[in-house]
PDB file with SEQRES, HELIX, SHEET and CRYST1 records, atoms N, CA, C and O in Angstrom:
SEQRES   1 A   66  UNK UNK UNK UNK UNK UNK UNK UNK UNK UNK UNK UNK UNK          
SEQRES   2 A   66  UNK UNK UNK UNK UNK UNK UNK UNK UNK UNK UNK UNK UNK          
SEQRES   3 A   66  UNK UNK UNK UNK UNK UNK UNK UNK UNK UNK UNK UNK UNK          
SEQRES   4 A   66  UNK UNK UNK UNK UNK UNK UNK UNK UNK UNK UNK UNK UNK          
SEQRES   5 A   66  UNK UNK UNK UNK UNK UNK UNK UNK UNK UNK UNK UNK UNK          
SEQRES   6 A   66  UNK                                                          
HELIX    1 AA1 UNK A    2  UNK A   19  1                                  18    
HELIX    2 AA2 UNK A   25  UNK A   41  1                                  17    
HELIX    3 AA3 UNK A   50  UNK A   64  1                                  15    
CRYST1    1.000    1.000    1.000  90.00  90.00  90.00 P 1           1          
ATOM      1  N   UNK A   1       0.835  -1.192   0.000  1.00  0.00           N  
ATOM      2  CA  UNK A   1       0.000   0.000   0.000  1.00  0.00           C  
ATOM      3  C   UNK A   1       0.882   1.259   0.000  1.00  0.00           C  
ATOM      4  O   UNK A   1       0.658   2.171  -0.796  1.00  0.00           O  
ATOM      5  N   UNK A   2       1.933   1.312   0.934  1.00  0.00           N  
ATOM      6  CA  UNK A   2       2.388   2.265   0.225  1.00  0.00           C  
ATOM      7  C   UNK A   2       3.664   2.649  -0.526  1.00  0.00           C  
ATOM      8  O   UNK A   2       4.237   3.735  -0.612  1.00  0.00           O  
ATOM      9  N   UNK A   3       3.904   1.632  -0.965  1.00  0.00           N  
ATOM     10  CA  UNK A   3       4.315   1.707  -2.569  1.00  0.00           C  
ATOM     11  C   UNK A   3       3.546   2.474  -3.480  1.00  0.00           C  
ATOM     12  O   UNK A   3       3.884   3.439  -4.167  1.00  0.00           O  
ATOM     13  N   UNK A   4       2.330   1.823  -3.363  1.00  0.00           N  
ATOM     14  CA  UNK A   4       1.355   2.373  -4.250  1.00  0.00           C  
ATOM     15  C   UNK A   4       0.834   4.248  -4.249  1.00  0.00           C  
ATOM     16  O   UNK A   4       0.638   5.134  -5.081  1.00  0.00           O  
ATOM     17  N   UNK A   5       0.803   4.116  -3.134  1.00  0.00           N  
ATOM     18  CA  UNK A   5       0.542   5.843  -2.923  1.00  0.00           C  
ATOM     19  C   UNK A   5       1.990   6.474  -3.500  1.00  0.00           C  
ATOM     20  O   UNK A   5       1.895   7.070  -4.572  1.00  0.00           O  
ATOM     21  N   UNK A   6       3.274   6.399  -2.906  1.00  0.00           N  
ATOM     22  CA  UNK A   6       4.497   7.012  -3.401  1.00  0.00           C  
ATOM     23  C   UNK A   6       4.097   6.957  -5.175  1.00  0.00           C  
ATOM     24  O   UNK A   6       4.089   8.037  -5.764  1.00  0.00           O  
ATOM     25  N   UNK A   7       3.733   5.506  -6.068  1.00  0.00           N  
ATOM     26  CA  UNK A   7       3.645   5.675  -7.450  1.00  0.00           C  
ATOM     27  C   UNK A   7       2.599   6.528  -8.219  1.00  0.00           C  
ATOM     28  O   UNK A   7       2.693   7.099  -9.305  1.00  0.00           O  
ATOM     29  N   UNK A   8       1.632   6.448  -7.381  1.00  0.00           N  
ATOM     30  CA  UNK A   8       0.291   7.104  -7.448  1.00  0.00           C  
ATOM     31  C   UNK A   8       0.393   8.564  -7.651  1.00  0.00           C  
ATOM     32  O   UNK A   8       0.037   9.287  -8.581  1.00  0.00           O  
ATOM     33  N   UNK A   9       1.132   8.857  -6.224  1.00  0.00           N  
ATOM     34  CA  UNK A   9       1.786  10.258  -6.379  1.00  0.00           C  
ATOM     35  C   UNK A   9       2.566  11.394  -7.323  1.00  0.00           C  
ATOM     36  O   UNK A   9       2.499  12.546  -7.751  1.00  0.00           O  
ATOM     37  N   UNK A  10       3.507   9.940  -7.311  1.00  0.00           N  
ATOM     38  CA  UNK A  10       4.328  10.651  -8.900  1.00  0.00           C  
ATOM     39  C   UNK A  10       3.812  10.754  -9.970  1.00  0.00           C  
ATOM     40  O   UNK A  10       4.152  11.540 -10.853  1.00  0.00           O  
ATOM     41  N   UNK A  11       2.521   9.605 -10.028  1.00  0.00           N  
ATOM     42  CA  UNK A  11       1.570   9.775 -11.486  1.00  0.00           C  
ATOM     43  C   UNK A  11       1.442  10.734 -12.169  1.00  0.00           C  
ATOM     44  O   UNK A  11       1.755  11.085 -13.306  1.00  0.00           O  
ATOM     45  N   UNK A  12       0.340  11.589 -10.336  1.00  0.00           N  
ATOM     46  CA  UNK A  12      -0.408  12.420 -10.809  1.00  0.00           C  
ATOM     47  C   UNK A  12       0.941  13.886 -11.109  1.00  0.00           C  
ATOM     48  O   UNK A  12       0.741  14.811 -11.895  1.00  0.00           O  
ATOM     49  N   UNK A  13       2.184  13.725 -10.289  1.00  0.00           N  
ATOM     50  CA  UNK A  13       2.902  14.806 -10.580  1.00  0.00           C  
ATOM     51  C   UNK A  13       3.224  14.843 -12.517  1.00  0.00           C  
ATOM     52  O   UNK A  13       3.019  15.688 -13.389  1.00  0.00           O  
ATOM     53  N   UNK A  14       3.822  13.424 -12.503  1.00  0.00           N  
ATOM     54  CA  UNK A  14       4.119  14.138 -14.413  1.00  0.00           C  
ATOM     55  C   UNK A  14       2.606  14.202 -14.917  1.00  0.00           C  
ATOM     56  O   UNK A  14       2.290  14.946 -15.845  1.00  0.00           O  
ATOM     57  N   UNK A  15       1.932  13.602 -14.435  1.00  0.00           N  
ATOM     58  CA  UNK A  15       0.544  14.384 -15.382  1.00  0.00           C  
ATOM     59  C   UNK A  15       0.396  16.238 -15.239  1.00  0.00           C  
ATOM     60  O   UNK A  15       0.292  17.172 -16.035  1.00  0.00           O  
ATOM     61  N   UNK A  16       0.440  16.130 -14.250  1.00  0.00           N  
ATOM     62  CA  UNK A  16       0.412  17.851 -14.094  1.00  0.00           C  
ATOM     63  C   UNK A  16       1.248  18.134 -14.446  1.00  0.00           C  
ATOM     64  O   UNK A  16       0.927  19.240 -14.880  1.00  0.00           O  
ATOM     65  N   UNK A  17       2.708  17.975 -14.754  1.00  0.00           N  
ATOM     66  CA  UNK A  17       3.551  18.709 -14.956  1.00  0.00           C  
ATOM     67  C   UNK A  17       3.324  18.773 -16.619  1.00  0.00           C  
ATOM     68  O   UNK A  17       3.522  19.862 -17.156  1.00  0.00           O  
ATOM     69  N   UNK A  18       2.831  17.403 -17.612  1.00  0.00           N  
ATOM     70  CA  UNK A  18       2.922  17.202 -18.902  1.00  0.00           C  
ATOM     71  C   UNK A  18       1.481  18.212 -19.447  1.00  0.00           C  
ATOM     72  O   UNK A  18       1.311  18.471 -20.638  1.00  0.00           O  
ATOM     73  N   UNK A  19       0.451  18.736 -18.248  1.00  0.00           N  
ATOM     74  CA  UNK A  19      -0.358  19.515 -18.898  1.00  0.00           C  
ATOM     75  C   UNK A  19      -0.200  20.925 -18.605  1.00  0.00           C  
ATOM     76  O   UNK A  19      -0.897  21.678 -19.285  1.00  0.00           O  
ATOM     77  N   UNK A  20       0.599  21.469 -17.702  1.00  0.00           N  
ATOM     78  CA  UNK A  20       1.405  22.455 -17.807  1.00  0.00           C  
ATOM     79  C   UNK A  20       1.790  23.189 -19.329  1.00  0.00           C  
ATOM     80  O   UNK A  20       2.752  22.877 -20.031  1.00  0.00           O  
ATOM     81  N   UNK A  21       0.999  24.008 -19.564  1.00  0.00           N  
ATOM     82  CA  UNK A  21       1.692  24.859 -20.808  1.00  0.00           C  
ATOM     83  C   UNK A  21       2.763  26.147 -20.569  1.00  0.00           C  
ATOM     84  O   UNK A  21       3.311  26.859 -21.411  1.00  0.00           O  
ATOM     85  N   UNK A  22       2.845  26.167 -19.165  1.00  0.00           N  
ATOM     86  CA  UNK A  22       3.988  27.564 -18.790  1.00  0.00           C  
ATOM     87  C   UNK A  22       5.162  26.732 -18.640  1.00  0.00           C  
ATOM     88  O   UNK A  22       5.309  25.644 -18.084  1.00  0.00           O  
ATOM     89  N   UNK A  23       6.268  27.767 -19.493  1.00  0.00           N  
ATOM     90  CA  UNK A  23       7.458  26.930 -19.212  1.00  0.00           C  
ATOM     91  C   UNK A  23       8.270  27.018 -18.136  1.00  0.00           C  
ATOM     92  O   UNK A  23       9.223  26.307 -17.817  1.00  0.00           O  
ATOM     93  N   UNK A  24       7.572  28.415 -17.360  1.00  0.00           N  
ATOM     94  CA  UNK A  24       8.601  28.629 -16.616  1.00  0.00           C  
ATOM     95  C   UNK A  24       7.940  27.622 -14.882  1.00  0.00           C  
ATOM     96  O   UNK A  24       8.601  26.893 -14.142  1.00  0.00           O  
ATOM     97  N   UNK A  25       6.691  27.959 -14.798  1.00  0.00           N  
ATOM     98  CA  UNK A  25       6.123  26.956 -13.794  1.00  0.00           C  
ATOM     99  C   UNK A  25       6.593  25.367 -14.051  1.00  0.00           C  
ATOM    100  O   UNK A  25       6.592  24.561 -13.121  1.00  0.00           O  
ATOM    101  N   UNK A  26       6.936  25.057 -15.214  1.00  0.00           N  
ATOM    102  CA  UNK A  26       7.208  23.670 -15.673  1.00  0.00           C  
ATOM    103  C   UNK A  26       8.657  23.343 -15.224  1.00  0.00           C  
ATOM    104  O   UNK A  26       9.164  22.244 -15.002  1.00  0.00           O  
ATOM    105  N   UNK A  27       9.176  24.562 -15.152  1.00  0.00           N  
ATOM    106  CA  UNK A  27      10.925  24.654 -14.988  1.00  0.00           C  
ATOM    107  C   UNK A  27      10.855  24.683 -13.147  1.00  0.00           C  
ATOM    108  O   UNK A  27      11.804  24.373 -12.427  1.00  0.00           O  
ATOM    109  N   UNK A  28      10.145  24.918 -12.895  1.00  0.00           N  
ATOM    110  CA  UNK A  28      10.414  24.832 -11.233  1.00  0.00           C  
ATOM    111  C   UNK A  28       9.998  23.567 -10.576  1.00  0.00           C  
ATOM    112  O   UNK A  28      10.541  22.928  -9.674  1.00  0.00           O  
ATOM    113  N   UNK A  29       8.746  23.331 -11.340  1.00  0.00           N  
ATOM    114  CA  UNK A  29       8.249  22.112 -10.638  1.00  0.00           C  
ATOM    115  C   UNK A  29       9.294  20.427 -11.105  1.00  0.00           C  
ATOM    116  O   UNK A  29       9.472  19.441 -10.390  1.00  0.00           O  
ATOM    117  N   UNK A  30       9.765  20.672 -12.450  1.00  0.00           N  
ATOM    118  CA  UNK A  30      10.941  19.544 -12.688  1.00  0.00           C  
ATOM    119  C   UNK A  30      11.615  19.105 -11.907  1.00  0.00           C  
ATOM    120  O   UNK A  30      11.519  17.904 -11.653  1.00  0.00           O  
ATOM    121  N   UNK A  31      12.657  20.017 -11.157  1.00  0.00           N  
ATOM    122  CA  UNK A  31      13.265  19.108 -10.011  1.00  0.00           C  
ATOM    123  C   UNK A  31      12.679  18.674  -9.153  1.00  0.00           C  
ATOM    124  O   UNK A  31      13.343  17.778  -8.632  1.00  0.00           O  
ATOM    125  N   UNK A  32      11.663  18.827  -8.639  1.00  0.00           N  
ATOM    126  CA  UNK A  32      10.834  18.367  -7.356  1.00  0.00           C  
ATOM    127  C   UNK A  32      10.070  16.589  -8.246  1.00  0.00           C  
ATOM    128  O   UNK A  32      10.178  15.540  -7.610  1.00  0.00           O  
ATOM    129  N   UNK A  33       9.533  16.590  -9.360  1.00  0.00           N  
ATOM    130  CA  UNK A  33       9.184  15.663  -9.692  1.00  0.00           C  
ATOM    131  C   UNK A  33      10.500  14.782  -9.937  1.00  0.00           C  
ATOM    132  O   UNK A  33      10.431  13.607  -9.575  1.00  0.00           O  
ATOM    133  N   UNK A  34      11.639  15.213 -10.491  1.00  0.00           N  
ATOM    134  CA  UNK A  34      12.896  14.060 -11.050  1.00  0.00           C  
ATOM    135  C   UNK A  34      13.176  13.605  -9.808  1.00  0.00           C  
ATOM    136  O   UNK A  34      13.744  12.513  -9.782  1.00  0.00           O  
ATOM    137  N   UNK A  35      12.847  14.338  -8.341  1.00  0.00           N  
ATOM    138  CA  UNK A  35      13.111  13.704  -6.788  1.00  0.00           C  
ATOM    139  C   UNK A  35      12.503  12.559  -6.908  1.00  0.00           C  
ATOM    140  O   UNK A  35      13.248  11.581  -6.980  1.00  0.00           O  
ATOM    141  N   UNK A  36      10.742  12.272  -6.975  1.00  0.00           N  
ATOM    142  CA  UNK A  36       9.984  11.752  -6.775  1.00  0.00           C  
ATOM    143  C   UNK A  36      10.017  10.507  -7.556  1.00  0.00           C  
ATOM    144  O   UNK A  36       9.756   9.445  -6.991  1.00  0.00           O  
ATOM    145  N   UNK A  37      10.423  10.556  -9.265  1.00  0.00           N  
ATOM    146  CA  UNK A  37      10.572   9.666  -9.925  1.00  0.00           C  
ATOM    147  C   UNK A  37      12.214   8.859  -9.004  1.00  0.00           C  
ATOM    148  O   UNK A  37      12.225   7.676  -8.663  1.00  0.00           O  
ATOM    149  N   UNK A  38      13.189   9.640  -8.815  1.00  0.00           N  
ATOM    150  CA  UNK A  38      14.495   8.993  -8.254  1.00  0.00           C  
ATOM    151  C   UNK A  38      13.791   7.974  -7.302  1.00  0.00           C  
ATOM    152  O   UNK A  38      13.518   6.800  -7.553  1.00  0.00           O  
ATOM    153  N   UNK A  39      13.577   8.614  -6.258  1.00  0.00           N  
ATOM    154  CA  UNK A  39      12.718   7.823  -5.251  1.00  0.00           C  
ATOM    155  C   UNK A  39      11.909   6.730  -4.981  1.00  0.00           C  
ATOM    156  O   UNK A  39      11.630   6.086  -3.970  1.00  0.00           O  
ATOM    157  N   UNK A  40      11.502   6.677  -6.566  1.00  0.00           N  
ATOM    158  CA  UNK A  40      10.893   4.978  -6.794  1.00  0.00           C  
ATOM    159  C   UNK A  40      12.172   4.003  -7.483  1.00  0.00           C  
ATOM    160  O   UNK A  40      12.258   2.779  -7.583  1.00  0.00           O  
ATOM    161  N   UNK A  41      12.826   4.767  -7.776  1.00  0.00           N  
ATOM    162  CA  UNK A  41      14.011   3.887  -8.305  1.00  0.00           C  
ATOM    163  C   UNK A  41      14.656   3.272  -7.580  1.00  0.00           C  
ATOM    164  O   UNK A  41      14.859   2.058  -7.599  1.00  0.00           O  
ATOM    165  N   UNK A  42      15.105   4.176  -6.752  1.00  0.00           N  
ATOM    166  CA  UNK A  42      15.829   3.635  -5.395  1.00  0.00           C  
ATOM    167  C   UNK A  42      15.273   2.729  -4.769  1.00  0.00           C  
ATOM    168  O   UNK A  42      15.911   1.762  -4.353  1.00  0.00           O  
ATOM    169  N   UNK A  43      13.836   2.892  -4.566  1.00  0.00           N  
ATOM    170  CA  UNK A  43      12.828   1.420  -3.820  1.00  0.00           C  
ATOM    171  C   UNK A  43      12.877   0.257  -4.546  1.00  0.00           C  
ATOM    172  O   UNK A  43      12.416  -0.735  -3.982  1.00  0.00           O  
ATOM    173  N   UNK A  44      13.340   0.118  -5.711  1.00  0.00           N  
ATOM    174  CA  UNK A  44      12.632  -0.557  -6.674  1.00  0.00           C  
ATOM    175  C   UNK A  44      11.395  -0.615  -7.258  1.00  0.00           C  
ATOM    176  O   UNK A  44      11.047  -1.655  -7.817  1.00  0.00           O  
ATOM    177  N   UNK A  45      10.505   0.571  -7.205  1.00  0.00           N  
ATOM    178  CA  UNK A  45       9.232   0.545  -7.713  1.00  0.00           C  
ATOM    179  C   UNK A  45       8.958   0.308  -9.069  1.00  0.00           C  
ATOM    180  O   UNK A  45       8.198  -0.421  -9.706  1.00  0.00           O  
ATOM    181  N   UNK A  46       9.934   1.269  -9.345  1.00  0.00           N  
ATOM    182  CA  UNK A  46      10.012   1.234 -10.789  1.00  0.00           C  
ATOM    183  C   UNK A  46      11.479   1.078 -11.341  1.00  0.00           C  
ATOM    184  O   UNK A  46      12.368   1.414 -10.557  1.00  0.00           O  
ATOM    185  N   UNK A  47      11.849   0.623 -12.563  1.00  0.00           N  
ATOM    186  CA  UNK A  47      13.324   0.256 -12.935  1.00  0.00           C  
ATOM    187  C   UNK A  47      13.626   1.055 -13.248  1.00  0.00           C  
ATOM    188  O   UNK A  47      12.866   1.856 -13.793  1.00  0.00           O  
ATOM    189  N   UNK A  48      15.477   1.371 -12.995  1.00  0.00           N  
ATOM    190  CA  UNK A  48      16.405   2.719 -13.182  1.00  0.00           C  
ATOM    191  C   UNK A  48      16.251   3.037 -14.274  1.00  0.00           C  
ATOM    192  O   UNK A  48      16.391   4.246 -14.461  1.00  0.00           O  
ATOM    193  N   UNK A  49      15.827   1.998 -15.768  1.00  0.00           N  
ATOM    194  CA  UNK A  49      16.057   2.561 -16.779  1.00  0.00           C  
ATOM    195  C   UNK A  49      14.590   3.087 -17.309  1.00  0.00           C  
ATOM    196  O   UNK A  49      14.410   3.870 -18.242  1.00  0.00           O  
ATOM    197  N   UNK A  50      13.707   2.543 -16.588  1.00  0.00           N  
ATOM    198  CA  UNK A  50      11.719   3.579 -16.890  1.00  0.00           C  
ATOM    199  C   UNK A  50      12.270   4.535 -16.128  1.00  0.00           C  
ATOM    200  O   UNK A  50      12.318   5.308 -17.085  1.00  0.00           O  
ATOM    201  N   UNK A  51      12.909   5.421 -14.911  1.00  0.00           N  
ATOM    202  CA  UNK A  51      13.410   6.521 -14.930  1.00  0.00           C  
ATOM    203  C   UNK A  51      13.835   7.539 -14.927  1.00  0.00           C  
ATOM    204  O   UNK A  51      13.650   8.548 -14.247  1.00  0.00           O  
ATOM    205  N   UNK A  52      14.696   7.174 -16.059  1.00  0.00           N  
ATOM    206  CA  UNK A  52      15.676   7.326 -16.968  1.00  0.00           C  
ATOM    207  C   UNK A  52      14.730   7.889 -17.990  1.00  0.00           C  
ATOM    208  O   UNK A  52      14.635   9.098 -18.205  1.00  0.00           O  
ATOM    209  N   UNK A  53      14.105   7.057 -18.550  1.00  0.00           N  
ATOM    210  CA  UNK A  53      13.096   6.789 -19.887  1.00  0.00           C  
ATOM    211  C   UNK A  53      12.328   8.047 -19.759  1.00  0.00           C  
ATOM    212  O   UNK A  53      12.579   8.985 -20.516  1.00  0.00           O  
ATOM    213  N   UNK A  54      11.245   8.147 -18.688  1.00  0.00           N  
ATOM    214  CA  UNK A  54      10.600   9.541 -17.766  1.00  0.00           C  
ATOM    215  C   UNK A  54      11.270  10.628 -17.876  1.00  0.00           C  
ATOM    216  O   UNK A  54      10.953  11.456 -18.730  1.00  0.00           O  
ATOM    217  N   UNK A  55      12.369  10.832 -16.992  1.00  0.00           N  
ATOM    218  CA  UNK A  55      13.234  11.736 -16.968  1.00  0.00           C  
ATOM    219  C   UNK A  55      13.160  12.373 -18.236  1.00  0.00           C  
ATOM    220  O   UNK A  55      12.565  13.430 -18.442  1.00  0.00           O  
ATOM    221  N   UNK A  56      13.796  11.683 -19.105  1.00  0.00           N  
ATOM    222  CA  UNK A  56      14.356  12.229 -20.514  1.00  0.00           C  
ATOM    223  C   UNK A  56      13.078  12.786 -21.398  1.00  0.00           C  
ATOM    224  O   UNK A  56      13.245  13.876 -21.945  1.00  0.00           O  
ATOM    225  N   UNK A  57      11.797  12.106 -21.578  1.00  0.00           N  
ATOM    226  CA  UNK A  57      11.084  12.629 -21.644  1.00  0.00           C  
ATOM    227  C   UNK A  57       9.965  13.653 -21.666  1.00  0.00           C  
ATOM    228  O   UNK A  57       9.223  14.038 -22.569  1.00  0.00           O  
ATOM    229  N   UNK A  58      10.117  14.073 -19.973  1.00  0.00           N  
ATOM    230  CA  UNK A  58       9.819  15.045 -19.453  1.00  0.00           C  
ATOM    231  C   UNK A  58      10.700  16.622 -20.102  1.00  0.00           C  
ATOM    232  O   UNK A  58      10.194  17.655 -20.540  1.00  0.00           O  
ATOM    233  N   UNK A  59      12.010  16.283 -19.943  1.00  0.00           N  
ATOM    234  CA  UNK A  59      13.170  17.524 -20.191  1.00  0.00           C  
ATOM    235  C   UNK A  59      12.737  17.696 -21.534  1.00  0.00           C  
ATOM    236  O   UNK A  59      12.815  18.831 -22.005  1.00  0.00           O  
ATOM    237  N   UNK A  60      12.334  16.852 -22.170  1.00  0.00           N  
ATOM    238  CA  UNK A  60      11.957  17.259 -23.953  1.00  0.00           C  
ATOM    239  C   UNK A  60      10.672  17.774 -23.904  1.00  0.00           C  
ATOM    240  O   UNK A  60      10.325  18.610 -24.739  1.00  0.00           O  
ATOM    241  N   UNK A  61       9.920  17.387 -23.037  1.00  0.00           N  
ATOM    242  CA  UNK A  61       8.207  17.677 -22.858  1.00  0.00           C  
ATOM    243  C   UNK A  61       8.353  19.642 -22.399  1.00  0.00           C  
ATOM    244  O   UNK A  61       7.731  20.471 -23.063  1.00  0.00           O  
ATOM    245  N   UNK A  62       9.227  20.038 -21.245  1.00  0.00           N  
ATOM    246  CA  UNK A  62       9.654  21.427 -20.883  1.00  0.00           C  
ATOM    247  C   UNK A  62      10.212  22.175 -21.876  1.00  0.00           C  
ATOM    248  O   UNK A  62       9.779  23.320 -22.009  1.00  0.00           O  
ATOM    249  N   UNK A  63      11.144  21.760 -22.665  1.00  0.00           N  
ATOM    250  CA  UNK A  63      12.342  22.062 -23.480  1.00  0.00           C  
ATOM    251  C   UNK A  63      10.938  22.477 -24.547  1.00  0.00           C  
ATOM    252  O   UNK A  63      10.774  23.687 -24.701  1.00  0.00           O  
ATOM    253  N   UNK A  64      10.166  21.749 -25.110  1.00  0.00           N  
ATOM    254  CA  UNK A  64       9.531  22.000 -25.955  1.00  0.00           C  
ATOM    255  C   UNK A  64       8.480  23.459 -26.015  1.00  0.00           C  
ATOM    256  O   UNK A  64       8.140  24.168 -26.963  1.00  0.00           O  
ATOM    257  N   UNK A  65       8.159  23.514 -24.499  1.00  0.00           N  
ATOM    258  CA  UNK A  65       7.372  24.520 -23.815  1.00  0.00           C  
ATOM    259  C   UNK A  65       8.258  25.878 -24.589  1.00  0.00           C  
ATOM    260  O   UNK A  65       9.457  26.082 -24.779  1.00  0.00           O  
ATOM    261  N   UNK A  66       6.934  26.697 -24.928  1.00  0.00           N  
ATOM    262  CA  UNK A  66       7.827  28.262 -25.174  1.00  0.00           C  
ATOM    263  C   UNK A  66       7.102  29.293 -24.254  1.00  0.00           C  
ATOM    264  O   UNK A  66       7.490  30.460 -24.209  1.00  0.00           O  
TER     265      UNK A  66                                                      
END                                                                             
């Protein structure tokens, strides 16, 4: 159970962060979510290289933001 809440959590963070159209609110809230994604890695929730995968994603998802 709470595994599940910590993953749950982070869900809903890259969802909000991926419907975010400000880049600059998008630029603050990034490090606080790349914590949250680390954080399941480290548990094993999720594997280093999904991420990884996330991570990289996300920075292109901001990067794209104007």
């Amino acid at each position: 159970m709470h595994n599940k809440y910590y993953a749950k959590t982070t869900r809903n963070a890259i969802k909000n962060l991926k419907e975010t159209k400000d880049k600059k609110e998008a630029e603050q809230n990034l490090p606080q979510v790349f914590a949250m994604i680390d954080k399941l890695a480290k548990k094993n929730i999720i594997h280093r290289n999904k991420a990884a995968n996330v991570k990289s994603k996300l920075t292109h998802h901001v990067n794209k933001l104007s």
